[in-house]
BASEBA-412243 format. One record per residue (C-alpha): residue in three letters; x, y, z. Coordinates in nm, 2 decimals, m for minus. Each point is the difference from the previous one (the first is absolute). Layout:
# residues N
(rec "ala", (X, Y, Z))
...
END
This chain:
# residues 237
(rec "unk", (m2.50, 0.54, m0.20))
(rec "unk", (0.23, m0.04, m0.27))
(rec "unk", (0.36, m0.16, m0.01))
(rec "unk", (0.19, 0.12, m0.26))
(rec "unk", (0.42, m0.04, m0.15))
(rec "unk", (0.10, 0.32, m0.19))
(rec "unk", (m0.34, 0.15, 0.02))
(rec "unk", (m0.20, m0.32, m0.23))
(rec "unk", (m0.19, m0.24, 0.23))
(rec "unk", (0.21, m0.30, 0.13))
(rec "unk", (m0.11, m0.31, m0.18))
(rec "unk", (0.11, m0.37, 0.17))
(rec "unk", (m0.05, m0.34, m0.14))
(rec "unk", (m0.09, m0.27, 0.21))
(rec "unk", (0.09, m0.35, m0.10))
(rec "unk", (m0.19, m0.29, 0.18))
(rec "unk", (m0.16, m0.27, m0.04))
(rec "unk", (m0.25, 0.01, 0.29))
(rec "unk", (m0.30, 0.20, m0.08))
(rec "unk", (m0.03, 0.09, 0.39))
(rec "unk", (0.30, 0.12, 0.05))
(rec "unk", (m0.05, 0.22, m0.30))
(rec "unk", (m0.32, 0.14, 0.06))
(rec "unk", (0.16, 0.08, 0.37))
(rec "unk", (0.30, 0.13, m0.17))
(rec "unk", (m0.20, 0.21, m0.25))
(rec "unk", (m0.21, 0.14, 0.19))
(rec "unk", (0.22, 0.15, 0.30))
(rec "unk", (0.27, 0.13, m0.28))
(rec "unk", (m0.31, 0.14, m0.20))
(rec "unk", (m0.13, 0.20, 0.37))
(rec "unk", (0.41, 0.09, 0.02))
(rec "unk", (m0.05, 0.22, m0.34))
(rec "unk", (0.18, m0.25, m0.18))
(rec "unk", (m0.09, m0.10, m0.39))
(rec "unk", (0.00, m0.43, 0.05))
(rec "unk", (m0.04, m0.24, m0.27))
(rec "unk", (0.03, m0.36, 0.10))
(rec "unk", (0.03, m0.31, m0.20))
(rec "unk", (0.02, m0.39, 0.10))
(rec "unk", (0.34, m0.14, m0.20))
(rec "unk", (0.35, 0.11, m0.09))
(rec "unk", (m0.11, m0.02, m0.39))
(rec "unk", (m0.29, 0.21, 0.02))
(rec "unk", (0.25, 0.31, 0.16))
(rec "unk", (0.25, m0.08, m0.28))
(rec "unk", (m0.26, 0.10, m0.24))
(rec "unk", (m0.07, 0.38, 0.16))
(rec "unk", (0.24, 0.28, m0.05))
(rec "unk", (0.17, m0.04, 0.31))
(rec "unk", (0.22, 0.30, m0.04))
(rec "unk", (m0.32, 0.21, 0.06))
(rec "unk", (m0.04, m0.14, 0.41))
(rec "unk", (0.20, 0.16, 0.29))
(rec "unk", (m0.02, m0.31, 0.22))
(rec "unk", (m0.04, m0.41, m0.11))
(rec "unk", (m0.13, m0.20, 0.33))
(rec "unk", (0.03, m0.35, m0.09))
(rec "unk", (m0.06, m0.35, 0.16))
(rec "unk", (0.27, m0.25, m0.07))
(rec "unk", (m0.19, m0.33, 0.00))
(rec "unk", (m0.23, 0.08, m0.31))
(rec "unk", (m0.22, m0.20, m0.22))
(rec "unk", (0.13, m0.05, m0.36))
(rec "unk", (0.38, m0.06, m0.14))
(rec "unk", (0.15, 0.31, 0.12))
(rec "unk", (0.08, 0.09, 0.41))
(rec "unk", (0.06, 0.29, 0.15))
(rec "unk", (0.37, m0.04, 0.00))
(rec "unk", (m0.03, m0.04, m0.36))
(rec "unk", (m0.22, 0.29, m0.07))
(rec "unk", (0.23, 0.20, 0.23))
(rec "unk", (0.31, m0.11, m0.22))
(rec "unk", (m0.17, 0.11, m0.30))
(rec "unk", (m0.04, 0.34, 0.10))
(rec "unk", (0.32, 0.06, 0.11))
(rec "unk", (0.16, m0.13, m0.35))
(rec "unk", (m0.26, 0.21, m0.14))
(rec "unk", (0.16, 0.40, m0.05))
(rec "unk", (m0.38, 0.10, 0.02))
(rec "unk", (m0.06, m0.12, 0.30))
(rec "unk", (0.29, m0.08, 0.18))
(rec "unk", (m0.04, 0.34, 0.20))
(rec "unk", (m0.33, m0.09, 0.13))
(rec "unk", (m0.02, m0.14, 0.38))
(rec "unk", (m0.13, m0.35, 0.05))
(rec "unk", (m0.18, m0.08, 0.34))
(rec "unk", (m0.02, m0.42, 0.07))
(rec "unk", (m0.34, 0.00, 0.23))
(rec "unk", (0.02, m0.42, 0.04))
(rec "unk", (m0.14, m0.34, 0.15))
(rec "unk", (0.39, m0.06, 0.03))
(rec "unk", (0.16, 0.05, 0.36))
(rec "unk", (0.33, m0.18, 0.03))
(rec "unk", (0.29, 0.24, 0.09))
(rec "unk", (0.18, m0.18, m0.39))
(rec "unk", (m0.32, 0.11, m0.19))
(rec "unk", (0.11, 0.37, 0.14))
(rec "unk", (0.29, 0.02, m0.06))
(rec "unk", (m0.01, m0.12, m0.36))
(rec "unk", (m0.29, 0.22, m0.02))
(rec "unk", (0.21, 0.30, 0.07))
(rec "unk", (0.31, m0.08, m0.18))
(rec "unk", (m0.20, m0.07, m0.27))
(rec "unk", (m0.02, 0.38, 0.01))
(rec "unk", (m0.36, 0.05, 0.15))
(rec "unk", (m0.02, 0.33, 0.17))
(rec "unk", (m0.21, m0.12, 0.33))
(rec "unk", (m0.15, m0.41, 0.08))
(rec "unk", (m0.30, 0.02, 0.21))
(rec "unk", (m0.15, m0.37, 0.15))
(rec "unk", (m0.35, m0.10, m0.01))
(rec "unk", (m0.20, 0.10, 0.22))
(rec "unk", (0.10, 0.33, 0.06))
(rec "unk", (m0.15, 0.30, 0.18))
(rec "unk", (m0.13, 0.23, m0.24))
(rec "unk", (0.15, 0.33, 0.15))
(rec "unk", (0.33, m0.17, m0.06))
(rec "unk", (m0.11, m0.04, m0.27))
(rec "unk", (m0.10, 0.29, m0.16))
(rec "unk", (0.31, 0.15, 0.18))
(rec "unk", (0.26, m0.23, m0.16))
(rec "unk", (m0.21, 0.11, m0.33))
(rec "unk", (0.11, 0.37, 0.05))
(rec "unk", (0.33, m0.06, 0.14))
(rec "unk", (0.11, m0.18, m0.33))
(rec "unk", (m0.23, 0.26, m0.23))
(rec "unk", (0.20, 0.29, 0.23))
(rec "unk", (0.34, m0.13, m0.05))
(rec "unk", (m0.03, m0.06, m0.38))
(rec "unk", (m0.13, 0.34, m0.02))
(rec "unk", (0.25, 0.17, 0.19))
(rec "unk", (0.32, m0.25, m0.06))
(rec "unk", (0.20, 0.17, 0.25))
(rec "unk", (m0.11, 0.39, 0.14))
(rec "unk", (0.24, 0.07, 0.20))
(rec "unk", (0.27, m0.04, m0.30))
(rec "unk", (0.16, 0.34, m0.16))
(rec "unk", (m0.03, 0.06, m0.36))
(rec "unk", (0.39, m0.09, m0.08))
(rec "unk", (0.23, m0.33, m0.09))
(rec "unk", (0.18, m0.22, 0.21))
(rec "unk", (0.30, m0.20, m0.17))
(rec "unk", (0.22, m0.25, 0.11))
(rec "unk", (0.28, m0.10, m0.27))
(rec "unk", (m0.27, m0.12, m0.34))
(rec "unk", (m0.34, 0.03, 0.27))
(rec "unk", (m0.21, 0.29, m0.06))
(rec "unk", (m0.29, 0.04, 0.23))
(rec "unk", (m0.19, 0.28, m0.14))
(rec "unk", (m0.21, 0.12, 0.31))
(rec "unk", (m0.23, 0.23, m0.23))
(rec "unk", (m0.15, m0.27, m0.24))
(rec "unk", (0.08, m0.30, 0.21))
(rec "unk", (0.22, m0.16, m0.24))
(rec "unk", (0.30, m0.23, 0.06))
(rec "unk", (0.27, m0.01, m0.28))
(rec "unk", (0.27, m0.28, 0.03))
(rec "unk", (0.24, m0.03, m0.26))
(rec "unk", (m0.21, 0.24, m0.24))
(rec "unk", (m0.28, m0.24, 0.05))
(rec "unk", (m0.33, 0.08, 0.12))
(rec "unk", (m0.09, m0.24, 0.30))
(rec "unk", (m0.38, 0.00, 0.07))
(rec "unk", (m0.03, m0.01, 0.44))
(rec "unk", (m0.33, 0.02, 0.15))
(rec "unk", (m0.06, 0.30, 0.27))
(rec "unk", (0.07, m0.20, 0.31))
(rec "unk", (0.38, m0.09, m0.16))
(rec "unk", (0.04, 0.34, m0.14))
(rec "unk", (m0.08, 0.17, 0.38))
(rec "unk", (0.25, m0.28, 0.11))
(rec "unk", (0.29, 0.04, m0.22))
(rec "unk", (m0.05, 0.41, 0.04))
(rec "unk", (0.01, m0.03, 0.34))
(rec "unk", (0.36, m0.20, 0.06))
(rec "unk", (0.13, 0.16, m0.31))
(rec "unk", (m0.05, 0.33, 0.11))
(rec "unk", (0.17, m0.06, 0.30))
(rec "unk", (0.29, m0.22, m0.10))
(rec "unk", (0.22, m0.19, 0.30))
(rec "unk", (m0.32, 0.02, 0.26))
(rec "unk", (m0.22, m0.25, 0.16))
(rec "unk", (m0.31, 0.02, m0.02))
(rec "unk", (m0.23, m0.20, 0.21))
(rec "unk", (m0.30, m0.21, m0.16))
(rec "unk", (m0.28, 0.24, 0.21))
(rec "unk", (0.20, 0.29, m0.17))
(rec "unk", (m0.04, m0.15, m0.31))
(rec "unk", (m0.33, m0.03, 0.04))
(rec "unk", (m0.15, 0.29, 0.13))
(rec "unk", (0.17, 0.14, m0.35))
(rec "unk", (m0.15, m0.26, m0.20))
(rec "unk", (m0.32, m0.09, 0.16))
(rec "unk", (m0.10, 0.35, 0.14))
(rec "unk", (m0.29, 0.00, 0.27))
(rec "unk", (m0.01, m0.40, 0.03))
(rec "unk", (0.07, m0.19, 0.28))
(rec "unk", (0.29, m0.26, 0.01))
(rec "unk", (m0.17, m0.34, 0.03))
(rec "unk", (0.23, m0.20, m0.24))
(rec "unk", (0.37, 0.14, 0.03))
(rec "unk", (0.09, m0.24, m0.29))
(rec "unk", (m0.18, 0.22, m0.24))
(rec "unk", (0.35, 0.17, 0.00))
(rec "unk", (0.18, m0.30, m0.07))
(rec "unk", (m0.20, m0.09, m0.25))
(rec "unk", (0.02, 0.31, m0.19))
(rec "unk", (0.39, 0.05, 0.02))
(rec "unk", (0.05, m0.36, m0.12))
(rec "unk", (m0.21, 0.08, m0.27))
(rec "unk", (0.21, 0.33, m0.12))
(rec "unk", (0.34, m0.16, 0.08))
(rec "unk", (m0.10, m0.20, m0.33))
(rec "unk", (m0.09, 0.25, m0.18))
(rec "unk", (0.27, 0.24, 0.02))
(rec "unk", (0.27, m0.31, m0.11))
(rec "unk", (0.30, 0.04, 0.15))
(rec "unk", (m0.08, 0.33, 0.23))
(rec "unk", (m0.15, m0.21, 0.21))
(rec "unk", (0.23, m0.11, 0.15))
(rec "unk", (0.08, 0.34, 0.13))
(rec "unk", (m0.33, m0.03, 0.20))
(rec "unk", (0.12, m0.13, 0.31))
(rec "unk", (m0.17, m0.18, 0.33))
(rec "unk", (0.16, 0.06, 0.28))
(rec "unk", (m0.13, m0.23, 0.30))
(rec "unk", (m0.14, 0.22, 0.27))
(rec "unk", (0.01, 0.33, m0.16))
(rec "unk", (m0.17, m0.04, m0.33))
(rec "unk", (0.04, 0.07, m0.40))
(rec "unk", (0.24, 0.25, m0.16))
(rec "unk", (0.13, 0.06, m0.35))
(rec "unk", (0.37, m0.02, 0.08))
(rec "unk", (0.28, 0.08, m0.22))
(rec "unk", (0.20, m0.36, m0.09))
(rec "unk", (0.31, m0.04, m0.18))
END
Protein backbone atom coordinates (compact mmCIF):
# COMPACT_ATOMS: atom_id res chain seq x y z
CA UNK A 1 0.00 0.00 0.00
CA UNK A 2 1.07 3.36 -0.92
CA UNK A 3 0.17 6.88 0.57
CA UNK A 4 0.62 9.43 -1.68
CA UNK A 5 -0.10 13.76 -1.95
CA UNK A 6 -0.58 14.82 -5.67
CA UNK A 7 0.24 11.39 -7.00
CA UNK A 8 4.37 11.35 -5.47
CA UNK A 9 4.68 9.23 -2.25
CA UNK A 10 3.98 11.18 1.09
CA UNK A 11 7.32 11.64 2.83
CA UNK A 12 7.18 12.70 6.87
CA UNK A 13 9.99 13.59 9.06
CA UNK A 14 10.05 12.48 12.46
CA UNK A 15 11.95 14.38 15.07
CA UNK A 16 12.80 12.62 18.41
CA UNK A 17 15.16 12.01 20.46
CA UNK A 18 14.15 8.49 21.73
CA UNK A 19 15.31 5.74 19.49
CA UNK A 20 12.13 3.69 20.66
CA UNK A 21 9.67 5.79 19.97
CA UNK A 22 11.25 6.17 16.56
CA UNK A 23 11.72 2.82 15.55
CA UNK A 24 7.80 2.48 16.75
CA UNK A 25 7.03 5.46 14.86
CA UNK A 26 8.92 4.41 11.74
CA UNK A 27 7.86 1.44 11.44
CA UNK A 28 3.89 1.74 11.68
CA UNK A 29 4.10 5.02 9.28
CA UNK A 30 6.49 2.87 6.90
CA UNK A 31 3.37 -0.29 7.03
CA UNK A 32 0.84 3.04 6.47
CA UNK A 33 2.66 3.55 2.82
CA UNK A 34 4.27 6.48 4.11
CA UNK A 35 8.11 7.58 3.03
CA UNK A 36 9.65 8.29 7.02
CA UNK A 37 12.94 9.60 7.79
CA UNK A 38 13.65 10.23 11.37
CA UNK A 39 16.40 12.08 13.04
CA UNK A 40 17.36 12.64 16.94
CA UNK A 41 17.81 16.76 17.30
CA UNK A 42 16.35 19.94 15.98
CA UNK A 43 19.92 20.77 14.17
CA UNK A 44 20.16 17.73 12.35
CA UNK A 45 16.42 18.49 10.57
CA UNK A 46 17.63 22.09 9.90
CA UNK A 47 20.21 20.60 7.75
CA UNK A 48 17.64 18.56 5.28
CA UNK A 49 15.53 20.23 2.68
CA UNK A 50 12.64 20.44 4.62
CA UNK A 51 10.48 21.92 1.95
CA UNK A 52 10.60 18.42 0.33
CA UNK A 53 8.42 16.57 3.56
CA UNK A 54 4.54 16.71 3.70
CA UNK A 55 4.36 16.22 7.49
CA UNK A 56 7.26 17.26 10.40
CA UNK A 57 6.33 15.17 13.74
CA UNK A 58 8.42 16.46 16.37
CA UNK A 59 9.09 16.00 20.18
CA UNK A 60 9.50 19.31 22.10
CA UNK A 61 11.90 18.34 24.89
CA UNK A 62 14.95 17.52 22.55
CA UNK A 63 18.55 16.97 23.11
CA UNK A 64 20.84 19.75 21.78
CA UNK A 65 20.31 23.83 21.74
CA UNK A 66 17.30 23.90 19.75
CA UNK A 67 13.41 22.66 21.01
CA UNK A 68 10.74 21.88 19.27
CA UNK A 69 9.11 25.19 19.76
CA UNK A 70 12.14 26.64 18.31
CA UNK A 71 12.40 24.31 15.34
CA UNK A 72 8.72 24.96 14.83
CA UNK A 73 9.31 28.83 14.81
CA UNK A 74 11.91 28.42 12.28
CA UNK A 75 9.75 26.91 9.86
CA UNK A 76 7.12 29.04 9.96
CA UNK A 77 9.59 32.26 9.39
CA UNK A 78 10.96 30.21 6.75
CA UNK A 79 8.73 30.97 3.11
CA UNK A 80 9.97 27.35 2.29
CA UNK A 81 8.54 25.73 4.80
CA UNK A 82 6.17 27.66 6.43
CA UNK A 83 3.30 25.71 4.53
CA UNK A 84 4.36 22.43 5.86
CA UNK A 85 2.23 20.99 8.93
CA UNK A 86 4.07 20.34 12.13
CA UNK A 87 2.80 17.49 14.49
CA UNK A 88 4.23 17.92 18.46
CA UNK A 89 4.16 13.93 19.49
CA UNK A 90 5.66 14.82 23.27
CA UNK A 91 6.71 13.71 26.95
CA UNK A 92 4.91 17.11 27.78
CA UNK A 93 1.18 16.82 29.23
CA UNK A 94 0.23 19.95 31.06
CA UNK A 95 -2.96 21.57 29.55
CA UNK A 96 -0.07 25.29 29.18
CA UNK A 97 2.38 23.00 27.17
CA UNK A 98 -0.91 22.58 24.71
CA UNK A 99 -1.96 25.37 24.37
CA UNK A 100 1.36 27.04 23.57
CA UNK A 101 1.97 24.20 21.45
CA UNK A 102 -0.96 25.00 19.33
CA UNK A 103 -0.76 28.66 19.14
CA UNK A 104 2.60 28.29 18.38
CA UNK A 105 0.83 27.23 15.14
CA UNK A 106 1.24 23.30 15.35
CA UNK A 107 -1.40 21.67 13.28
CA UNK A 108 -2.34 18.72 15.96
CA UNK A 109 -0.36 17.87 19.83
CA UNK A 110 -0.54 14.39 20.59
CA UNK A 111 0.71 13.19 24.42
CA UNK A 112 2.89 10.36 25.19
CA UNK A 113 1.81 7.52 25.35
CA UNK A 114 -0.64 7.37 22.77
CA UNK A 115 -2.66 4.58 21.05
CA UNK A 116 -1.27 4.03 17.84
CA UNK A 117 -4.58 3.92 15.79
CA UNK A 118 -4.96 7.51 17.01
CA UNK A 119 -2.14 7.78 16.03
CA UNK A 120 -1.84 6.95 12.67
CA UNK A 121 -5.40 8.55 12.36
CA UNK A 122 -4.41 12.07 13.63
CA UNK A 123 -1.44 11.40 10.99
CA UNK A 124 -4.02 11.38 8.12
CA UNK A 125 -6.33 13.78 9.40
CA UNK A 126 -3.58 16.52 9.41
CA UNK A 127 -1.96 14.98 5.87
CA UNK A 128 -5.97 15.11 4.63
CA UNK A 129 -6.66 18.52 5.57
CA UNK A 130 -3.39 20.07 4.18
CA UNK A 131 -4.07 18.32 1.10
CA UNK A 132 -7.54 19.28 0.67
CA UNK A 133 -7.50 22.84 2.64
CA UNK A 134 -11.13 23.20 2.50
CA UNK A 135 -13.40 20.72 -0.23
CA UNK A 136 -16.39 21.86 0.26
CA UNK A 137 -15.20 25.62 -0.79
CA UNK A 138 -16.39 26.94 -4.51
CA UNK A 139 -13.81 28.17 -6.82
CA UNK A 140 -14.70 32.05 -6.32
CA UNK A 141 -13.63 35.24 -3.83
CA UNK A 142 -15.08 36.32 -0.82
CA UNK A 143 -14.35 40.17 0.23
CA UNK A 144 -15.05 42.11 3.02
CA UNK A 145 -13.93 46.02 2.60
CA UNK A 146 -9.57 45.36 1.79
CA UNK A 147 -10.12 41.12 2.82
CA UNK A 148 -9.92 38.88 -0.12
CA UNK A 149 -10.45 35.31 0.63
CA UNK A 150 -9.77 33.64 -2.55
CA UNK A 151 -11.56 30.22 -2.17
CA UNK A 152 -9.75 28.68 -5.37
CA UNK A 153 -5.97 29.01 -4.24
CA UNK A 154 -6.60 29.42 -0.55
CA UNK A 155 -5.18 32.74 -0.33
CA UNK A 156 -6.02 35.63 2.02
CA UNK A 157 -5.16 39.19 0.88
CA UNK A 158 -5.43 42.02 3.54
CA UNK A 159 -4.53 45.31 2.53
CA UNK A 160 -2.80 44.05 -0.82
CA UNK A 161 -0.77 41.91 1.45
CA UNK A 162 -0.40 38.26 1.24
CA UNK A 163 -1.15 36.73 4.82
CA UNK A 164 0.12 33.08 4.99
CA UNK A 165 -2.90 30.92 7.23
CA UNK A 166 -2.58 27.38 7.79
CA UNK A 167 -5.65 25.04 6.42
CA UNK A 168 -7.45 24.75 9.75
CA UNK A 169 -7.65 28.93 9.92
CA UNK A 170 -8.30 29.12 6.31
CA UNK A 171 -11.47 26.43 6.67
CA UNK A 172 -12.31 28.77 9.75
CA UNK A 173 -12.23 32.18 8.38
CA UNK A 174 -14.15 30.65 5.04
CA UNK A 175 -16.63 29.36 6.92
CA UNK A 176 -17.84 32.65 9.14
CA UNK A 177 -16.93 34.85 6.24
CA UNK A 178 -18.99 33.22 3.94
CA UNK A 179 -21.83 33.46 5.98
CA UNK A 180 -21.46 36.90 7.50
CA UNK A 181 -23.86 37.95 10.72
CA UNK A 182 -24.37 34.01 11.76
CA UNK A 183 -23.34 31.91 14.64
CA UNK A 184 -21.85 29.23 14.23
CA UNK A 185 -21.37 26.77 16.94
CA UNK A 186 -17.85 25.30 17.86
CA UNK A 187 -19.12 21.40 16.69
CA UNK A 188 -20.15 23.24 13.42
CA UNK A 189 -16.91 24.60 13.19
CA UNK A 190 -15.47 21.55 13.56
CA UNK A 191 -17.07 19.10 11.59
CA UNK A 192 -15.88 21.73 8.72
CA UNK A 193 -12.53 21.88 9.88
CA UNK A 194 -11.71 18.62 11.32
CA UNK A 195 -13.83 16.37 9.03
CA UNK A 196 -14.52 12.65 10.29
CA UNK A 197 -12.83 13.27 13.90
CA UNK A 198 -14.49 13.12 16.92
CA UNK A 199 -14.72 16.19 19.29
CA UNK A 200 -12.61 15.31 22.33
CA UNK A 201 -10.96 18.75 23.00
CA UNK A 202 -13.68 21.56 22.08
CA UNK A 203 -10.82 24.10 22.67
CA UNK A 204 -9.14 23.10 19.52
CA UNK A 205 -11.65 25.78 18.16
CA UNK A 206 -10.63 28.39 20.52
CA UNK A 207 -7.39 27.87 19.99
CA UNK A 208 -7.45 28.20 16.37
CA UNK A 209 -9.71 31.39 16.16
CA UNK A 210 -7.44 33.18 18.69
CA UNK A 211 -4.72 32.34 16.51
CA UNK A 212 -6.38 34.01 13.20
CA UNK A 213 -7.85 36.92 15.01
CA UNK A 214 -4.01 37.99 15.15
CA UNK A 215 -3.32 37.37 12.01
CA UNK A 216 -5.91 39.17 10.18
CA UNK A 217 -4.96 42.61 12.41
CA UNK A 218 -7.74 44.52 12.85
CA UNK A 219 -10.58 42.15 11.18
CA UNK A 220 -10.43 40.32 13.97
CA UNK A 221 -12.21 41.92 15.71
CA UNK A 222 -15.11 41.33 13.53
CA UNK A 223 -14.87 37.69 14.55
CA UNK A 224 -17.15 37.64 17.29
CA UNK A 225 -18.03 35.09 20.53
CA UNK A 226 -21.14 35.16 21.36
CA UNK A 227 -21.73 33.19 24.88
CA UNK A 228 -24.10 30.31 24.29
CA UNK A 229 -24.37 30.44 20.63
CA UNK A 230 -20.91 30.43 19.25
CA UNK A 231 -18.50 32.40 16.66
CA UNK A 232 -19.59 34.68 13.81
CA UNK A 233 -17.84 37.15 11.55
CA UNK A 234 -20.12 40.15 12.22
CA UNK A 235 -20.22 43.36 10.57
CA UNK A 236 -18.85 46.21 13.29
CA UNK A 237 -18.86 49.84 12.85
Amino acid sequence: MSSTVSGTVTSILLVDNDNNICSLLKENLQSEGYNVVSVSKAEEALTLQLETFNLVICEIHLSGEIDGFELLERMKDDPMTLHIPVMFCTVLDRESDIITGLNAGADDYIVKPFSLREFIARVRSVLRRHRNFAPMLNSYTVEYKTLILNLDAHSLIIDGESVSLSPTEFSILALLLRSRNKLFTREDIFGVSWPGEEMNNPRLVDVNISRLRKKIGNYGQNIVNRSGLGYGFMDVI
